[in-house]
C-alpha positions as CSV (number, residue, x, y, z in Angstrom):
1,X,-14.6,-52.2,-16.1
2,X,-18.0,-52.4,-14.6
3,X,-20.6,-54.4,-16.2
4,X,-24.3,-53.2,-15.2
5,X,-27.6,-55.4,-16.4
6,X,-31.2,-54.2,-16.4
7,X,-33.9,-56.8,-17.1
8,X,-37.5,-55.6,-18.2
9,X,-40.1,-58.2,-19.1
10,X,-42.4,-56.4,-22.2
11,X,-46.3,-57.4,-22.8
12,X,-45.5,-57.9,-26.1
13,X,-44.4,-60.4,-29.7
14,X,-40.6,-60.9,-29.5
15,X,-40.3,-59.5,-32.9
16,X,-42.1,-56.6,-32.3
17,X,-40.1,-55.4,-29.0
18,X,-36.8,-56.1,-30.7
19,X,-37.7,-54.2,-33.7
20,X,-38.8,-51.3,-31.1
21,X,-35.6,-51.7,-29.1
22,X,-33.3,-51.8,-32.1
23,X,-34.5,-48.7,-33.7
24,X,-32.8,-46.5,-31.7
25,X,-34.6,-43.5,-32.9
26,X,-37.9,-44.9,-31.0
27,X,-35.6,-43.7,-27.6
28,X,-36.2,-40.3,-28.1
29,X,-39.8,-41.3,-26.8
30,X,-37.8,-40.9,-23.5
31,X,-37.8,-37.6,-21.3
32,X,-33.9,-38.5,-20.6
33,X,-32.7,-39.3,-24.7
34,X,-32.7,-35.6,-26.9
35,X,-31.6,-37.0,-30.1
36,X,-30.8,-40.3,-31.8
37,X,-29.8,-40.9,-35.5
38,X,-28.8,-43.7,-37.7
39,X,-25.8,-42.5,-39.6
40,X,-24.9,-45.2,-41.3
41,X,-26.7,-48.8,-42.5
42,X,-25.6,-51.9,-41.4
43,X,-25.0,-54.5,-43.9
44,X,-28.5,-56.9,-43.6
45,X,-30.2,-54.4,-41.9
46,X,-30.6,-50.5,-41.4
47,X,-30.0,-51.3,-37.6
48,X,-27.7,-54.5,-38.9
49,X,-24.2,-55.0,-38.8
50,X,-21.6,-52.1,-38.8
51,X,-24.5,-49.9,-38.8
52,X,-23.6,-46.1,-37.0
53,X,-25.8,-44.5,-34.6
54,X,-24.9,-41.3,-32.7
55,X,-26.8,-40.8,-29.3
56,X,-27.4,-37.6,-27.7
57,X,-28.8,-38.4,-23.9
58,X,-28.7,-36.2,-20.7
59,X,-25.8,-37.9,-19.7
60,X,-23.6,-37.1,-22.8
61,X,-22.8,-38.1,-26.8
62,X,-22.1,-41.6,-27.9
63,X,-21.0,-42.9,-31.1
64,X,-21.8,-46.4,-31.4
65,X,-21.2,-49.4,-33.9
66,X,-23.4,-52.6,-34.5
67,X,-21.0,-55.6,-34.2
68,X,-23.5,-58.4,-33.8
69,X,-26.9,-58.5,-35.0
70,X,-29.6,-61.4,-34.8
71,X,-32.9,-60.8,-35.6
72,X,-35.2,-61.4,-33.4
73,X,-33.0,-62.7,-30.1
74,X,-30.1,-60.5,-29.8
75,X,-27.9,-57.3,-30.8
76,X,-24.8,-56.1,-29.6
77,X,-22.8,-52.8,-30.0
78,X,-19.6,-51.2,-29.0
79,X,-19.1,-47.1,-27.9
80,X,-16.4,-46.4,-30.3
81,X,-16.4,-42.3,-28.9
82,X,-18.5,-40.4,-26.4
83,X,-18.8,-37.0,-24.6
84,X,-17.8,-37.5,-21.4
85,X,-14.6,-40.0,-22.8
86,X,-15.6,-43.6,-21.4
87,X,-14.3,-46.6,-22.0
88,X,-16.9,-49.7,-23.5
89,X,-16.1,-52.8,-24.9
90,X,-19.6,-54.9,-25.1
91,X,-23.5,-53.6,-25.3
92,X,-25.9,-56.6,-25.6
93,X,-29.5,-56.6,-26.0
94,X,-31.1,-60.2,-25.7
95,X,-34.6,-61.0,-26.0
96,X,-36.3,-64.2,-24.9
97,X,-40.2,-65.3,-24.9
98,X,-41.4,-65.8,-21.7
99,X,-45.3,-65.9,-20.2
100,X,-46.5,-62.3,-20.5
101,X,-44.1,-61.3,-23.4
102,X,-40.4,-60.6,-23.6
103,X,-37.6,-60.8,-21.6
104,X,-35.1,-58.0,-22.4
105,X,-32.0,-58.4,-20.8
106,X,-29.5,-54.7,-21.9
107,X,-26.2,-55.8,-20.7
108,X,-23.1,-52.7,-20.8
109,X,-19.5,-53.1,-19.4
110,X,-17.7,-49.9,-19.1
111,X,-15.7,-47.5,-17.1
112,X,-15.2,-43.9,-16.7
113,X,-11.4,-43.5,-17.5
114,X,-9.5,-41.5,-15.1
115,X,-6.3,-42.5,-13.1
116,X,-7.3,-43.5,-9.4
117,X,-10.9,-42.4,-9.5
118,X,-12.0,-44.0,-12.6
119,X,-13.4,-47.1,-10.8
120,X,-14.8,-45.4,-8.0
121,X,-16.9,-42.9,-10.4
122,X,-18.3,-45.5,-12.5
123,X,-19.5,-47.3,-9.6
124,X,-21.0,-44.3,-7.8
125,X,-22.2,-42.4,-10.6
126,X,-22.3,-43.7,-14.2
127,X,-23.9,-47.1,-13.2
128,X,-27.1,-45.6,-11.6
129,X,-27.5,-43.2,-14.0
130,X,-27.0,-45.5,-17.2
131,X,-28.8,-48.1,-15.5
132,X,-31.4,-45.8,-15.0
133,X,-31.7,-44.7,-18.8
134,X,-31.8,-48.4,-19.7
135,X,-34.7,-48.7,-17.3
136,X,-36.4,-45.6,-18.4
137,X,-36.0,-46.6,-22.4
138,X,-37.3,-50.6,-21.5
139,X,-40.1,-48.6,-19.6
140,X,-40.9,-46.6,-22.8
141,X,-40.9,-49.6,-24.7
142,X,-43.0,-51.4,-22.8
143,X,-45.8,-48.3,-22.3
144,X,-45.8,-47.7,-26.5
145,X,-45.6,-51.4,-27.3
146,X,-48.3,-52.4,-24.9
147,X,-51.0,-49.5,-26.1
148,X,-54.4,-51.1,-26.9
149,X,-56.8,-49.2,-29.5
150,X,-59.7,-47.5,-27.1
151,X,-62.8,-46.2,-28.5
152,X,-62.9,-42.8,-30.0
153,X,-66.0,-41.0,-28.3
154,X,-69.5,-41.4,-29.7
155,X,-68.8,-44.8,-31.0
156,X,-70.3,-48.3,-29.4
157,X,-68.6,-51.3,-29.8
158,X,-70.3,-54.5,-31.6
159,X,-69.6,-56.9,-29.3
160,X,-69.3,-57.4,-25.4
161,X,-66.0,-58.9,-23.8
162,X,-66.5,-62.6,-23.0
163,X,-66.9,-61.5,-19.3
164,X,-69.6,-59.0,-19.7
165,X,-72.2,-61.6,-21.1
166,X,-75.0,-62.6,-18.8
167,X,-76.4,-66.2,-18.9
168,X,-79.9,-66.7,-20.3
């Protein structure tokens, strides 16, 4: 089993970037995720406990289950099928407030599972491509969830930032 980590600090509240991050649907923001539904609700939550969601990415179909789910520090999930056949046994999200946002620390152990060369695959070529897609979705994340308002042309604003304001 290989476990593979990808950390991503996000310019934004803690609630906010784990309500992002747990709607799965929001990953389809991503060039590398086609489809994401939410097949089935969880039991305190849409995206709560026992909740369903089938992933279609680049890299192939998952079918995954909530198993732990608390609002707003951490989630987990387990594959429970997928297209190419993989073995998973623990997805984790965690989310901590640091300076300049949220910590997101995605957490995945799993192998590709083949006699002999099962190992050796996931190591040369499932971890940098799921760690890739992690990085890509936390990117995502980070990009919608850190969008400020700009001016629409034509208009003026009222005020001048704090730093644009001569003294008399």
């Amino acid at each position: 089993m290989e476990t593979m980590t990808v950390e991503r600090v996000i310019d934004a509240p803690i609630e906010e970037v784990f309500t992002w991050l747990t709607t799965t649907t929001h990953y389809t923001h991503s060039p590398l995720i086609l489809r994401c539904r939410l097949t089935r609700h969880g039991a305190s939550a849409p995206y709560g406990v026992g909740a369903v969601r089938h992933h279609l990415w680049l890299i192939g179909w998952f079918r995954e289950r909530i198993t732990h789910y608390d609002p707003p520090y951490a989630t987990e999930y387990v594959v429970e099928r997928s297209l190419p056949p993989s073995r998973h046994d623990l997805g984790r999200m965690t989310f901590t407030e640091v300076d300049g946002g949220t910590e997101v620390r995605w957490t995945t152990r799993a192998e590709i599972p083949l006699p002999l060369l099962g190992a050796f695959l996931t190591r040369r070529l499932a971890r940098p491509v799921i760690t890739r897609t992690f990085r890509n979705i936390l990117d995502v994340a980070n990009a919608v969830l850190t969008q400020r308002p700009q001016p629409q042309p034509g208009t003026r604003t009222t005020h001048a930032p704090a730093d644009d304001i001569e003294p008399r």
